[in-house]
ROSE-4610 file (N, C-alpha, C; in Angstrom, 1 decimal, always signed):
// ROSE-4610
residu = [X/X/X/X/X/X/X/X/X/X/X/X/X/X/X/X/X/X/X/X/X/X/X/X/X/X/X/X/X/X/X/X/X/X/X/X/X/X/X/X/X/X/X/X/X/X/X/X/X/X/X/X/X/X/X/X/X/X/X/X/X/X/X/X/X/X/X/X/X/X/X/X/X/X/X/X/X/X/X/X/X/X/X/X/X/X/X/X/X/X/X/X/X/X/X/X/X/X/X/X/X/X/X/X/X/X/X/X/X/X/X/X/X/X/X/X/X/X/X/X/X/X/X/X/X/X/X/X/X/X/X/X/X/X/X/X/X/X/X/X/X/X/X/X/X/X/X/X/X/X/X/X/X/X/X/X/X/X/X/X/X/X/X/X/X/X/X/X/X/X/X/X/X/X/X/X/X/X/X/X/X/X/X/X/X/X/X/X/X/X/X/X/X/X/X/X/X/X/X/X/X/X/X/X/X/X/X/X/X/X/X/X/X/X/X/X/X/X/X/X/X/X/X/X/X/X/X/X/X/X/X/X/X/X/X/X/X/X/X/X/X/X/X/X/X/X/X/X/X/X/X/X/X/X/X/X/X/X/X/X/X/X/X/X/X/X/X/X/X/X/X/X/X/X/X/X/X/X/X/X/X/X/X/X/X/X/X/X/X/X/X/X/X/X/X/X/X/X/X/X/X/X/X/X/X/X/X/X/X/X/X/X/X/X/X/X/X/X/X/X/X/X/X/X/X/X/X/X/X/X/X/X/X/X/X/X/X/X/X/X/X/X/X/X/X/X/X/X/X/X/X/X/X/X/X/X/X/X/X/X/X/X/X/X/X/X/X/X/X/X/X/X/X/X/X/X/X/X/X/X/X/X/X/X/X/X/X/X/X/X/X/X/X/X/X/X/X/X/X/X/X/X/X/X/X/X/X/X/X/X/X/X/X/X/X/X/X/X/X/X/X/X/X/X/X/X/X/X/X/X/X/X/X/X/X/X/X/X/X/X/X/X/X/X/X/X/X/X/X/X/X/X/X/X/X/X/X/X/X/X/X/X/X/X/X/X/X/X/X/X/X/X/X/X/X/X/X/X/X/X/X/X/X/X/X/X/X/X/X/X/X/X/X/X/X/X/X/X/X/X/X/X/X/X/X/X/X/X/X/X/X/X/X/X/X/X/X/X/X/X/X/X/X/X/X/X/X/X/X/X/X/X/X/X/X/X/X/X/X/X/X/X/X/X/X/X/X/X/X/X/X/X/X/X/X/X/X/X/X/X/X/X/X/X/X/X/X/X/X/X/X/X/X/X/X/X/X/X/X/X/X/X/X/X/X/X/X/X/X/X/X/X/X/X/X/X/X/X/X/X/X/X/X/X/X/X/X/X/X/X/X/X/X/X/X/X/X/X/X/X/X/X/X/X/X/X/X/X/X/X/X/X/X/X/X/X/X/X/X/X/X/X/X/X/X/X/X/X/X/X/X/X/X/X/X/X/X/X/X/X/X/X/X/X/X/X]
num = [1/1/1/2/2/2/3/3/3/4/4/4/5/5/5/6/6/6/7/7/7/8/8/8/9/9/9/10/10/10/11/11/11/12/12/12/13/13/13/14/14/14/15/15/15/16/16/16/17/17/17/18/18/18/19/19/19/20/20/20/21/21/21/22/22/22/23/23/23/24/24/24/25/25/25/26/26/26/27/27/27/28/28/28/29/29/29/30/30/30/31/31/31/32/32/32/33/33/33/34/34/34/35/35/35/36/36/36/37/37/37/38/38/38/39/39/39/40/40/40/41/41/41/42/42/42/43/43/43/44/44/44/45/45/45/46/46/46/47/47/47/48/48/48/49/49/49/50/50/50/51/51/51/52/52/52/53/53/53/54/54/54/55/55/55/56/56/56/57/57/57/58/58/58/59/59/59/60/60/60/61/61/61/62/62/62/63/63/63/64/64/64/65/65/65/66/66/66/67/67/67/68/68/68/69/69/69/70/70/70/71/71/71/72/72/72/73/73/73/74/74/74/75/75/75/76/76/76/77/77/77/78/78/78/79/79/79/80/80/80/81/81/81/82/82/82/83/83/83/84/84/84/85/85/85/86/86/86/87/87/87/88/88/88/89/89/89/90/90/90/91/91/91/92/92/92/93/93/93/94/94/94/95/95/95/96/96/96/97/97/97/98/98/98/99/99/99/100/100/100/101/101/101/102/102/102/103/103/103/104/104/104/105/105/105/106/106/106/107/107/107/108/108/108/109/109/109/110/110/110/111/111/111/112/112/112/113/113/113/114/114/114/115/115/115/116/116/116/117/117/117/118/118/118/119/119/119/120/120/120/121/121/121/122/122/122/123/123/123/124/124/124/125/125/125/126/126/126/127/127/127/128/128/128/129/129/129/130/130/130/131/131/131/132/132/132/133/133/133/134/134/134/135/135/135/136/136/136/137/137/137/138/138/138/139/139/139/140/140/140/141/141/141/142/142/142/143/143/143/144/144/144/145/145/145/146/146/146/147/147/147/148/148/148/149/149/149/150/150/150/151/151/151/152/152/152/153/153/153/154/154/154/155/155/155/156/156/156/157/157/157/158/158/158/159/159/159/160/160/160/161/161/161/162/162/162/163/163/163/164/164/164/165/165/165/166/166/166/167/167/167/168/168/168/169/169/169/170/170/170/171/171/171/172/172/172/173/173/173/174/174/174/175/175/175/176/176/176/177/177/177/178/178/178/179/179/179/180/180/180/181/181/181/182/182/182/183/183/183/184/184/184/185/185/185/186/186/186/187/187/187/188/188/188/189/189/189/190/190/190/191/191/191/192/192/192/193/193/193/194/194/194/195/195/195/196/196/196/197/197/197/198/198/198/199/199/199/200/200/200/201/201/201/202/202/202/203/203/203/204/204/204/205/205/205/206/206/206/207/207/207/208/208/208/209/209/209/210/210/210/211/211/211/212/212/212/213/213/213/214/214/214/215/215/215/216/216/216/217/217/217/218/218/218/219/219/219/220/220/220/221/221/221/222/222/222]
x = [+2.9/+2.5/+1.9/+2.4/+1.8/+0.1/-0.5/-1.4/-1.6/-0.2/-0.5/+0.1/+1.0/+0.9/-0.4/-1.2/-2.6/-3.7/-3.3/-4.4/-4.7/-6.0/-6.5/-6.7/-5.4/-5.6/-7.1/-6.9/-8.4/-8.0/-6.8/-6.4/-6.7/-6.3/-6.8/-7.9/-9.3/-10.7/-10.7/-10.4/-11.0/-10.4/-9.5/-9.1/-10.3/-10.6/-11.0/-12.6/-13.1/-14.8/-14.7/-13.2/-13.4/-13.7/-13.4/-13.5/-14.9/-15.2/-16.5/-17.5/-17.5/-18.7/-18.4/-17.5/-17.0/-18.0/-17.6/-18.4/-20.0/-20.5/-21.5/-22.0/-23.0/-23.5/-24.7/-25.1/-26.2/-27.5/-27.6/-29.0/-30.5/-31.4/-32.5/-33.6/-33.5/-34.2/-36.0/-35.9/-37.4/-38.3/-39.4/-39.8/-39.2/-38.5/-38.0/-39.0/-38.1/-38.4/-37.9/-37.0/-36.5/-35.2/-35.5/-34.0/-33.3/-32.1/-31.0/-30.6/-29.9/-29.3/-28.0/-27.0/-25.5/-25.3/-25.2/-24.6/-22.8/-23.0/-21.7/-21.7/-20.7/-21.0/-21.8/-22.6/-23.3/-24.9/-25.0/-26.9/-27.6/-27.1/-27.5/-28.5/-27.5/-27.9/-29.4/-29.5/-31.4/-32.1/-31.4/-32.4/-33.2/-31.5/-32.2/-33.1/-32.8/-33.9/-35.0/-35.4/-36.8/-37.3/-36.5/-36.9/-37.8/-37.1/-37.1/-38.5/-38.6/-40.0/-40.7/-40.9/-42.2/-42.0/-41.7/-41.4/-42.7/-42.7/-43.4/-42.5/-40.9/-40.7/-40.3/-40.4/-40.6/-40.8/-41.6/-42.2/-41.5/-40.5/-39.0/-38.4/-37.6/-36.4/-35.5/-34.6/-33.5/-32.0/-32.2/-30.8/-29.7/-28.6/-27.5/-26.2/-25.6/-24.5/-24.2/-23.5/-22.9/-21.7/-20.9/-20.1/-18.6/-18.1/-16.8/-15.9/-14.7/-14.0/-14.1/-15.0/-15.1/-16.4/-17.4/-19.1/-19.0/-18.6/-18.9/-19.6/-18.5/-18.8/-20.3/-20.4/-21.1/-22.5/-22.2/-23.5/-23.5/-23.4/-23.0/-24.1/-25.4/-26.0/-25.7/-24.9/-24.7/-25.1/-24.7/-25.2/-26.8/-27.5/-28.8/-29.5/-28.9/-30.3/-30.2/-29.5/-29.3/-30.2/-29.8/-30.6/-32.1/-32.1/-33.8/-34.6/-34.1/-34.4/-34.6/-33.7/-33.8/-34.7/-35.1/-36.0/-37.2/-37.6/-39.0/-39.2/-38.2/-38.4/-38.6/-38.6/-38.7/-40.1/-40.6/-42.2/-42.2/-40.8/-41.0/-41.6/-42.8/-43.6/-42.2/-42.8/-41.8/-42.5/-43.3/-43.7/-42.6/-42.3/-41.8/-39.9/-40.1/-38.3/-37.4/-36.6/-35.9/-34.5/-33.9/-32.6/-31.6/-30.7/-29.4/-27.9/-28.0/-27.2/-25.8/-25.3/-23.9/-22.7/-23.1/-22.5/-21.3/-20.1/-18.9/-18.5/-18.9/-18.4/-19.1/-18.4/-19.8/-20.3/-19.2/-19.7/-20.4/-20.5/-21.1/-22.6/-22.5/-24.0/-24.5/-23.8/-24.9/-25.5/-24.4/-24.6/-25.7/-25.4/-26.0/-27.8/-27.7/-28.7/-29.6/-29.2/-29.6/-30.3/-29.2/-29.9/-31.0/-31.0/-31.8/-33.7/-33.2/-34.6/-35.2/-34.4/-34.5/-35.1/-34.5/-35.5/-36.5/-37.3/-38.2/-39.6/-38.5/-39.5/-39.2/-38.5/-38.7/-37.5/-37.7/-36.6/-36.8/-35.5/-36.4/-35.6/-36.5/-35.6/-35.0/-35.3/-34.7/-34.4/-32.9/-32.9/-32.0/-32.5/-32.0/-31.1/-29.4/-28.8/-28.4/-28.6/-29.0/-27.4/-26.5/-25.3/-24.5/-23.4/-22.8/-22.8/-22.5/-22.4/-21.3/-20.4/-18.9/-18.7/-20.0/-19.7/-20.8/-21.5/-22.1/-21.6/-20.5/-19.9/-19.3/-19.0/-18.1/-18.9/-20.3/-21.6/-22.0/-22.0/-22.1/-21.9/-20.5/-19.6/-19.4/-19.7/-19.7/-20.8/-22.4/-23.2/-23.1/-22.8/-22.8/-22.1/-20.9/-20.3/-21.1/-21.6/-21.9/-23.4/-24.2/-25.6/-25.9/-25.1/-25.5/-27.0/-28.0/-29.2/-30.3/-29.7/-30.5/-30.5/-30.9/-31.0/-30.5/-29.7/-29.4/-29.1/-29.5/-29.6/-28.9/-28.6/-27.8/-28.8/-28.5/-29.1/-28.4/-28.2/-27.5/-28.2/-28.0/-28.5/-27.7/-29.2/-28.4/-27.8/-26.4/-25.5/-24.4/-24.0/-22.5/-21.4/-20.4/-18.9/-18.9/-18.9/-19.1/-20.0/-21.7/-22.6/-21.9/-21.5/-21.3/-19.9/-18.7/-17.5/-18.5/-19.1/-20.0/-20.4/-21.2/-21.8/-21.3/-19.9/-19.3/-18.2/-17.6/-17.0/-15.9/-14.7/-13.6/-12.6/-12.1/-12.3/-11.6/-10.0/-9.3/-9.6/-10.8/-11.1/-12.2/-12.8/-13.3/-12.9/-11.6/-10.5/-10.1/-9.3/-8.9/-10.2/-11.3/-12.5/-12.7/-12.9/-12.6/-11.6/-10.3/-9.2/-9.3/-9.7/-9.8/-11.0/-11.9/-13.2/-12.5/-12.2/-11.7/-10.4/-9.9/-8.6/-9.5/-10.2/-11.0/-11.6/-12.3/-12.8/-12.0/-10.8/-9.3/-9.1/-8.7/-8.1/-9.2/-10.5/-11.0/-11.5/-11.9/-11.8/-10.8/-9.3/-8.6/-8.3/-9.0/-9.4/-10.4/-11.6/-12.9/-14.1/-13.2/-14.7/-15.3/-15.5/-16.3/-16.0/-16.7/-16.8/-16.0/-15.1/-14.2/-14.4/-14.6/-15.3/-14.3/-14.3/-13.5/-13.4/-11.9/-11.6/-11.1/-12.1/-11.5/-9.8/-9.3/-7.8/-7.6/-8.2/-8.6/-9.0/-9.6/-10.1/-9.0/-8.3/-7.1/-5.9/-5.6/-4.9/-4.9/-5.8/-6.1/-6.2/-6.6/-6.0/-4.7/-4.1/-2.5/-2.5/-2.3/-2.1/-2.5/-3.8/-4.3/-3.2/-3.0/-2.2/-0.8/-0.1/+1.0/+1.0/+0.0/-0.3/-1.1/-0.6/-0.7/-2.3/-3.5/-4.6/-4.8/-4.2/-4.5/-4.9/-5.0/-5.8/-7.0/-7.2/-8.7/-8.2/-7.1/-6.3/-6.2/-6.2/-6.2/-5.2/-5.4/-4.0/-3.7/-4.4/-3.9/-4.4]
y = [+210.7/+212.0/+212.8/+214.0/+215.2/+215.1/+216.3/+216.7/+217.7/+218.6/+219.5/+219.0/+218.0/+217.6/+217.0/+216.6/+215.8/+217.3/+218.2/+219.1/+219.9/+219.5/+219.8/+221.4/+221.6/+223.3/+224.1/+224.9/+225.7/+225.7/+225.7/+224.7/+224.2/+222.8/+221.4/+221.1/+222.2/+222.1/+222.3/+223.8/+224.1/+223.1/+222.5/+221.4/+219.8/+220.0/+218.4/+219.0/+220.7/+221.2/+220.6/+221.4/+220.7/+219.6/+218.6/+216.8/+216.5/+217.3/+216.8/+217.2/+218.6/+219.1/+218.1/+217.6/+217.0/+215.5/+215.2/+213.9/+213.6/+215.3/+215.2/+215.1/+214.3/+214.4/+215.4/+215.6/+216.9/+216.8/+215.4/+215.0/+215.5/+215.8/+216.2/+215.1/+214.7/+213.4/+213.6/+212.4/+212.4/+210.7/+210.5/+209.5/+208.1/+206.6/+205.7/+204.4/+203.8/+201.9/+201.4/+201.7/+201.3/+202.1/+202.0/+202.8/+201.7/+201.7/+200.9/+201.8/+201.4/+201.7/+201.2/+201.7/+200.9/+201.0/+199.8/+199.7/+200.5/+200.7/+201.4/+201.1/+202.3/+202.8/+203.5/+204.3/+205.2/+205.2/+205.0/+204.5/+206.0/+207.0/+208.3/+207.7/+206.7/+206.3/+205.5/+204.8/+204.4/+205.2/+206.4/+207.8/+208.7/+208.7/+209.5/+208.6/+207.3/+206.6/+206.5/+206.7/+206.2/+207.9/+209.1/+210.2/+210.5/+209.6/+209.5/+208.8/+207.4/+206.7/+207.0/+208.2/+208.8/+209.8/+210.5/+211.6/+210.8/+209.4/+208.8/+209.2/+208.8/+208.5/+207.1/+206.2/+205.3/+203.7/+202.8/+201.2/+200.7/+200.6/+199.5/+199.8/+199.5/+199.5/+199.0/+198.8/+198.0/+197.9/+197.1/+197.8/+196.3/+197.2/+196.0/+196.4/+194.7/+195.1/+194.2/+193.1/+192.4/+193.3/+192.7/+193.2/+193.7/+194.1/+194.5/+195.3/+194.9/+195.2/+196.8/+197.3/+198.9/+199.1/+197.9/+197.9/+197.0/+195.5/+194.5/+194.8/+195.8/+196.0/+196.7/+197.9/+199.0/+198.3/+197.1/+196.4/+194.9/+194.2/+192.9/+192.0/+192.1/+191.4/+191.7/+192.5/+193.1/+194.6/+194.9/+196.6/+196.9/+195.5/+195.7/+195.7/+194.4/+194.3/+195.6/+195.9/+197.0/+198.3/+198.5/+199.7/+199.7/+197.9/+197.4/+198.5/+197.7/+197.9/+199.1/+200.2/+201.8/+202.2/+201.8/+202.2/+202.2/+200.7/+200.6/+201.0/+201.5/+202.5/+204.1/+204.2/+205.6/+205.6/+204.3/+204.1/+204.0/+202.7/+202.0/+201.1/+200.9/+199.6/+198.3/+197.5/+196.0/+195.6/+195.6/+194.8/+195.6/+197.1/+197.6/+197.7/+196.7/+196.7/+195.4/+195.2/+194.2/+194.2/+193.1/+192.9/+191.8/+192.4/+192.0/+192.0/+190.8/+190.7/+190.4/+190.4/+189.1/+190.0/+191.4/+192.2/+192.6/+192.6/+193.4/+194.5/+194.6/+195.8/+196.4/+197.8/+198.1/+197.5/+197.0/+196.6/+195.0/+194.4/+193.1/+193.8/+195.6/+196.2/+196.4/+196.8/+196.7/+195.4/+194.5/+193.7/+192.0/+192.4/+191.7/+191.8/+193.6/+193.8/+193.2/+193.8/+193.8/+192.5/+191.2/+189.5/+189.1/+190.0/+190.0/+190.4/+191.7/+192.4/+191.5/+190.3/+190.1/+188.5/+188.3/+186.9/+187.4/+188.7/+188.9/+189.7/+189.2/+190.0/+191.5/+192.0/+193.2/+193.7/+194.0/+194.5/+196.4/+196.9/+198.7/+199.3/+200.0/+201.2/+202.1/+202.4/+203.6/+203.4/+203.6/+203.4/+204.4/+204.5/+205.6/+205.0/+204.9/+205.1/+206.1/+205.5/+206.2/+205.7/+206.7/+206.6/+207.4/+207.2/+208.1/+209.2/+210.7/+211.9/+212.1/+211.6/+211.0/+209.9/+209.3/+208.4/+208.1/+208.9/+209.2/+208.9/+209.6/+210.3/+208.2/+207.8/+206.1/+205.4/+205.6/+205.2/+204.9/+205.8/+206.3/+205.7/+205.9/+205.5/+203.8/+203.7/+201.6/+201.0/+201.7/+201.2/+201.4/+202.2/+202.7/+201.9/+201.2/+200.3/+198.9/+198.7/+197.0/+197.1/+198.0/+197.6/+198.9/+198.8/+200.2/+200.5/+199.4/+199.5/+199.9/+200.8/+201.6/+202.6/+203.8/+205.2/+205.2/+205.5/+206.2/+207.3/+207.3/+208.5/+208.6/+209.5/+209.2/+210.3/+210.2/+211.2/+209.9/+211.4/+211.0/+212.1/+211.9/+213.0/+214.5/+215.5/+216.8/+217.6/+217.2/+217.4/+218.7/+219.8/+220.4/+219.5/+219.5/+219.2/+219.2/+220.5/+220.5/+219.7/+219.9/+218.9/+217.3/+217.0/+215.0/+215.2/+216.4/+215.6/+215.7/+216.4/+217.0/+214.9/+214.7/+213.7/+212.3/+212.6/+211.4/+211.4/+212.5/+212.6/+212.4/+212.2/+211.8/+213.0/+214.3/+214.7/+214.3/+213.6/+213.0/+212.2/+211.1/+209.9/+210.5/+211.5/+212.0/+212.6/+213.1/+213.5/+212.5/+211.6/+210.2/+209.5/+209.7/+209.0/+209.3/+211.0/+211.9/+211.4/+211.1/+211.0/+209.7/+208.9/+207.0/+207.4/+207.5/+207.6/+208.3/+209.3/+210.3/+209.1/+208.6/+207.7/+206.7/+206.4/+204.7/+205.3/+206.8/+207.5/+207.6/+207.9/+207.9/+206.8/+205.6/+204.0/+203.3/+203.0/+202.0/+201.6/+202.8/+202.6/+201.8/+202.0/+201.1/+200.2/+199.5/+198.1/+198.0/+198.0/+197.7/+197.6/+198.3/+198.0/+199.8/+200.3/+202.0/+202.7/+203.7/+204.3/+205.1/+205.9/+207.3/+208.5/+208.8/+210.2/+211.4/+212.3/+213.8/+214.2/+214.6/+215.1/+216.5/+217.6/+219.4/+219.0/+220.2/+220.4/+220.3/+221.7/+222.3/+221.2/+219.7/+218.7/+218.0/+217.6/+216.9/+217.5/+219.1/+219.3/+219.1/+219.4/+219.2/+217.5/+217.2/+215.8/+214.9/+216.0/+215.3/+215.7/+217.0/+217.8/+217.0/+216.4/+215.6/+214.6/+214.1/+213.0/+213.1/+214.0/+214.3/+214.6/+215.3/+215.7/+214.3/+213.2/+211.7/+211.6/+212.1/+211.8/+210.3/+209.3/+207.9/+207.0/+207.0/+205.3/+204.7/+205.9/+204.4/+204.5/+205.0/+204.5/+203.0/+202.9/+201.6/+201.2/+199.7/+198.8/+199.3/+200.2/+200.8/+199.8]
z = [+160.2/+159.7/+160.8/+161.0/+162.0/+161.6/+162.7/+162.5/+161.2/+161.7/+160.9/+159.3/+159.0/+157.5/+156.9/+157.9/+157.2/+157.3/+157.4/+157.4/+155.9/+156.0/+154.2/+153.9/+153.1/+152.5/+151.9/+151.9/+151.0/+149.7/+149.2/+147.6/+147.2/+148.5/+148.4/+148.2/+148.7/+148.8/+147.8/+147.4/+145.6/+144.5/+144.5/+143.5/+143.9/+145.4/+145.1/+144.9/+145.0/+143.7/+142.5/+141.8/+140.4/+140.2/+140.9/+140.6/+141.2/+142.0/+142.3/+141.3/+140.3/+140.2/+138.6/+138.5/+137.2/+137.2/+138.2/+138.9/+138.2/+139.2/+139.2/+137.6/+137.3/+135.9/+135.5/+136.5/+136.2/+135.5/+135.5/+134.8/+135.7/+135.1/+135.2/+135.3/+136.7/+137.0/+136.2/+135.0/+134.7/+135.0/+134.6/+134.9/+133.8/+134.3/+134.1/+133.9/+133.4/+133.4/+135.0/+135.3/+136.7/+137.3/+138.3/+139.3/+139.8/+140.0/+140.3/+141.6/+142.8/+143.6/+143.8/+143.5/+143.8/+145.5/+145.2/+147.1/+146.9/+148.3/+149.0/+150.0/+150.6/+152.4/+152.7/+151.6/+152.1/+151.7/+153.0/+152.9/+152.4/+152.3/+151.4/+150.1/+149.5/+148.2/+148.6/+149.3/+149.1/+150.3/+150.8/+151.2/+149.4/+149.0/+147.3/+146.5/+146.9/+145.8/+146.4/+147.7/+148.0/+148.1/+148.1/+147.8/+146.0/+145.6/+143.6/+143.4/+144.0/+144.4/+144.8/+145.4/+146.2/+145.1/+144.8/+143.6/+142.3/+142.6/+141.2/+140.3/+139.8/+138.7/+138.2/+139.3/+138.2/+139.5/+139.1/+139.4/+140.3/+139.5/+140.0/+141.1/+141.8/+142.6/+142.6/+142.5/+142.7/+143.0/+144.2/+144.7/+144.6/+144.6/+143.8/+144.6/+145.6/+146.0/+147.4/+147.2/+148.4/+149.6/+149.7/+150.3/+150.1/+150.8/+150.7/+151.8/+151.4/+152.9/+154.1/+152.8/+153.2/+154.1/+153.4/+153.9/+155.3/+155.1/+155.8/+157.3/+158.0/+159.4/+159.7/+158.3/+158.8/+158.0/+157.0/+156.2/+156.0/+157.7/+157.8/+157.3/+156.7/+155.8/+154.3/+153.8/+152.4/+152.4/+152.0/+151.3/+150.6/+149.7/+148.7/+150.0/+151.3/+152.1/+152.8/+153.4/+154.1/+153.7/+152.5/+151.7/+151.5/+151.0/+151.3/+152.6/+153.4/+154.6/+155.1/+154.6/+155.0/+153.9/+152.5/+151.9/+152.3/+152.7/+153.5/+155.0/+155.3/+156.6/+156.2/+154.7/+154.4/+153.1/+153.6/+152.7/+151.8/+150.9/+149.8/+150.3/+148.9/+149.4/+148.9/+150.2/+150.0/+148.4/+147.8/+146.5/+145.1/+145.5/+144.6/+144.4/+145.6/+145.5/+145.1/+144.6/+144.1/+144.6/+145.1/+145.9/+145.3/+144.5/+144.0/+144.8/+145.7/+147.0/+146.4/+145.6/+145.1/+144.6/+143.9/+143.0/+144.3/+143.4/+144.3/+143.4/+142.5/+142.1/+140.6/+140.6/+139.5/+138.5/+137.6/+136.2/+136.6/+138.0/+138.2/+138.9/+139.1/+140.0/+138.2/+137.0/+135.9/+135.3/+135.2/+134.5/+135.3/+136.8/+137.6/+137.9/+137.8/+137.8/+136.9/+135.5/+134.1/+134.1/+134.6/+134.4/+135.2/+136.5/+137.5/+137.0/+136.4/+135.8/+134.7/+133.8/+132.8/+133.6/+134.6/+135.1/+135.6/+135.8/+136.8/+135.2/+134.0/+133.0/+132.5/+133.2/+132.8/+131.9/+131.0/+129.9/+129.8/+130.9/+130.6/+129.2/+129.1/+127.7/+128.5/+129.5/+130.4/+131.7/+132.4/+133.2/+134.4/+135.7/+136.4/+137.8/+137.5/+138.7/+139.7/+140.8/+142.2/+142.6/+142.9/+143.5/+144.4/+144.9/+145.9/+144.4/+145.4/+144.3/+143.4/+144.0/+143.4/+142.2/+142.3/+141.8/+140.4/+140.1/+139.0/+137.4/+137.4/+136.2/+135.8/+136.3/+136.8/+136.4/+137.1/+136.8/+135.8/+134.9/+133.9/+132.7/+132.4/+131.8/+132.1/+132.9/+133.4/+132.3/+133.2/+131.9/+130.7/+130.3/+128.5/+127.9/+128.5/+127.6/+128.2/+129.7/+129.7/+129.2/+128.9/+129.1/+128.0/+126.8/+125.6/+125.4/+125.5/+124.4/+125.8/+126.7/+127.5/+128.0/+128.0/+128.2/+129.8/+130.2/+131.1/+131.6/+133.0/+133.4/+135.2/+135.7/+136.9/+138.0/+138.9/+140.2/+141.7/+142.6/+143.5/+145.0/+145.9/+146.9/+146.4/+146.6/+146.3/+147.5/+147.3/+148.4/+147.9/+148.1/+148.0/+148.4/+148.4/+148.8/+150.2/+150.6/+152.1/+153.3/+152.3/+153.1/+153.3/+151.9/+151.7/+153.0/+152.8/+153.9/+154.8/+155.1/+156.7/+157.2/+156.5/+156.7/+156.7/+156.3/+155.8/+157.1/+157.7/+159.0/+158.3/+157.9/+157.2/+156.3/+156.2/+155.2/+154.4/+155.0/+153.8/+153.2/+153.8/+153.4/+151.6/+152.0/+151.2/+149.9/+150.1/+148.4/+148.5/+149.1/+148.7/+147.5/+148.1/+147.1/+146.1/+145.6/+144.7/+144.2/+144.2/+143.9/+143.4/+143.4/+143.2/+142.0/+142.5/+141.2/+140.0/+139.8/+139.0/+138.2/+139.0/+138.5/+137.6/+137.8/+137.7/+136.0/+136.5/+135.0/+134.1/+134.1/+133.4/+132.9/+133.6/+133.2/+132.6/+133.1/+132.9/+132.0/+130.8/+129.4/+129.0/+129.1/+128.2/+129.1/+130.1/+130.2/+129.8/+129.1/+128.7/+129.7/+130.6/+131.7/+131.5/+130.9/+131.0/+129.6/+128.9/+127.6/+128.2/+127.4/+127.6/+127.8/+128.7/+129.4/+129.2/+128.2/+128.0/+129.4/+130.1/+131.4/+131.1/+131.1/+130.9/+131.7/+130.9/+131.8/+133.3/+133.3/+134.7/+135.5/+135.6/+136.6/+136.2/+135.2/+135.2/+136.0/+136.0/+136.7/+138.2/+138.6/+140.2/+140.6/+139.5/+140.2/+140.0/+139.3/+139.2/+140.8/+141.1/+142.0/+143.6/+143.4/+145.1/+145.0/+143.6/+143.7/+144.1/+143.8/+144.5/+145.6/+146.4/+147.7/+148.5/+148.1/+148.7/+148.5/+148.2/+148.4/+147.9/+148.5/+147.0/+147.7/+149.2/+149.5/+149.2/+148.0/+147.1/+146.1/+145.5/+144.3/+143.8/+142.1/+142.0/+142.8/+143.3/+143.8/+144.8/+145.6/+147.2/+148.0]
């Protein structure tokens, strides 16, 4: 492929807003039982939680998330220690954080968690995931069906479209992601892993549309 076939339209930009702002859940971060951190690639996610912890909204910390072929290099102890680690460099106290090394993927970052808080005692009624911005809405919908009998709530770094590619350096890699998450919100209801999330037209169309325009290497099965 040319340079100029991989070069991302101002289309292509405004189709991969809609999916993002769709993403976004828009919740109104208040005070919790505990925050969860999903591990990733992107250490953003325990910059916004230890932003949330100093905010005083809520005791807990907890970050959830071994490895994977996308982390390994850039989080060769796992992704939870990793994030550990950059939290208490941003003045989480070590006594307030909890580390769930094992999880590969989300519905093992709820439900891993969940067993984790429940051997340490703590059963919350409310609880706040800290995730990429993309990845909220997935989030979301994961717990509601593995872990129903607790209020959830999402918050992610408050980033635009523009700031997250800015920081992420990749722009295709970044509608490709848009493009895979948004897919995952679609399917994974009728596998039983996530509750059914209503997709407006307008974000369904634009993502048929990346899809045709090849955006898919975090597509399922890619």
């Amino acid at each position: 492929m040319t340079d100029v076939e991989q070069e991302i339209t101002d289309d292509q930009w405004q189709r991969a807003r809609l999916i993002w702002d769709y993403h976004r859940m828009g919740h109104e971060p208040v005070p919790v039982d505990v925050a969860i951190g999903l591990g990733s690639h992107d250490l953003g996610v325990a910059a916004a939680s230890a932003d949330l912890y100093r905010a005083g909204l809520f005791p807990v910390l907890l970050f959830t998330g071994g490895n994977s072929p996308t982390t390994r290099a850039r989080f060769p102890r796992g992704e939870a220690v990793h994030f550990r680690e950059h939290a208490l460099e941003l003045g989480v106290p070590d006594e307030a954080i909890l580390v769930e090394p094992h999880a590969a993927n989300t519905g093992q970052n709820i439900t891993f968690s969940r067993d984790l808080l429940a051997a340490q005692g703590i059963v919350p009624k409310t609880v706040l995931l800290v995730s990429k911005p993309y990845m909220e809405r997935r989030s979301f919908a994961t717990a509601r069906k593995l872990w129903p009998e607790v209020e959830v709530l999402c918050a992610s770094e408050p980033l635009e479209l523009d700031d997250y590619r800015n920081s992420i350096g990749d722009e295709r890699l970044v509608l490709d992601m848009l493009v895979g998450d948004l897919q995952r919100v679609i399917e994974y209801p009728k596998l039983g892993f996530a509750i059914a999330q209503e997709v407006p037209e307008d974000v369904y169309d634009a993502y048929e549309s990346l899809v045709r325009d090849g955006f898919t290497s975090r597509a399922i099965g890619s």
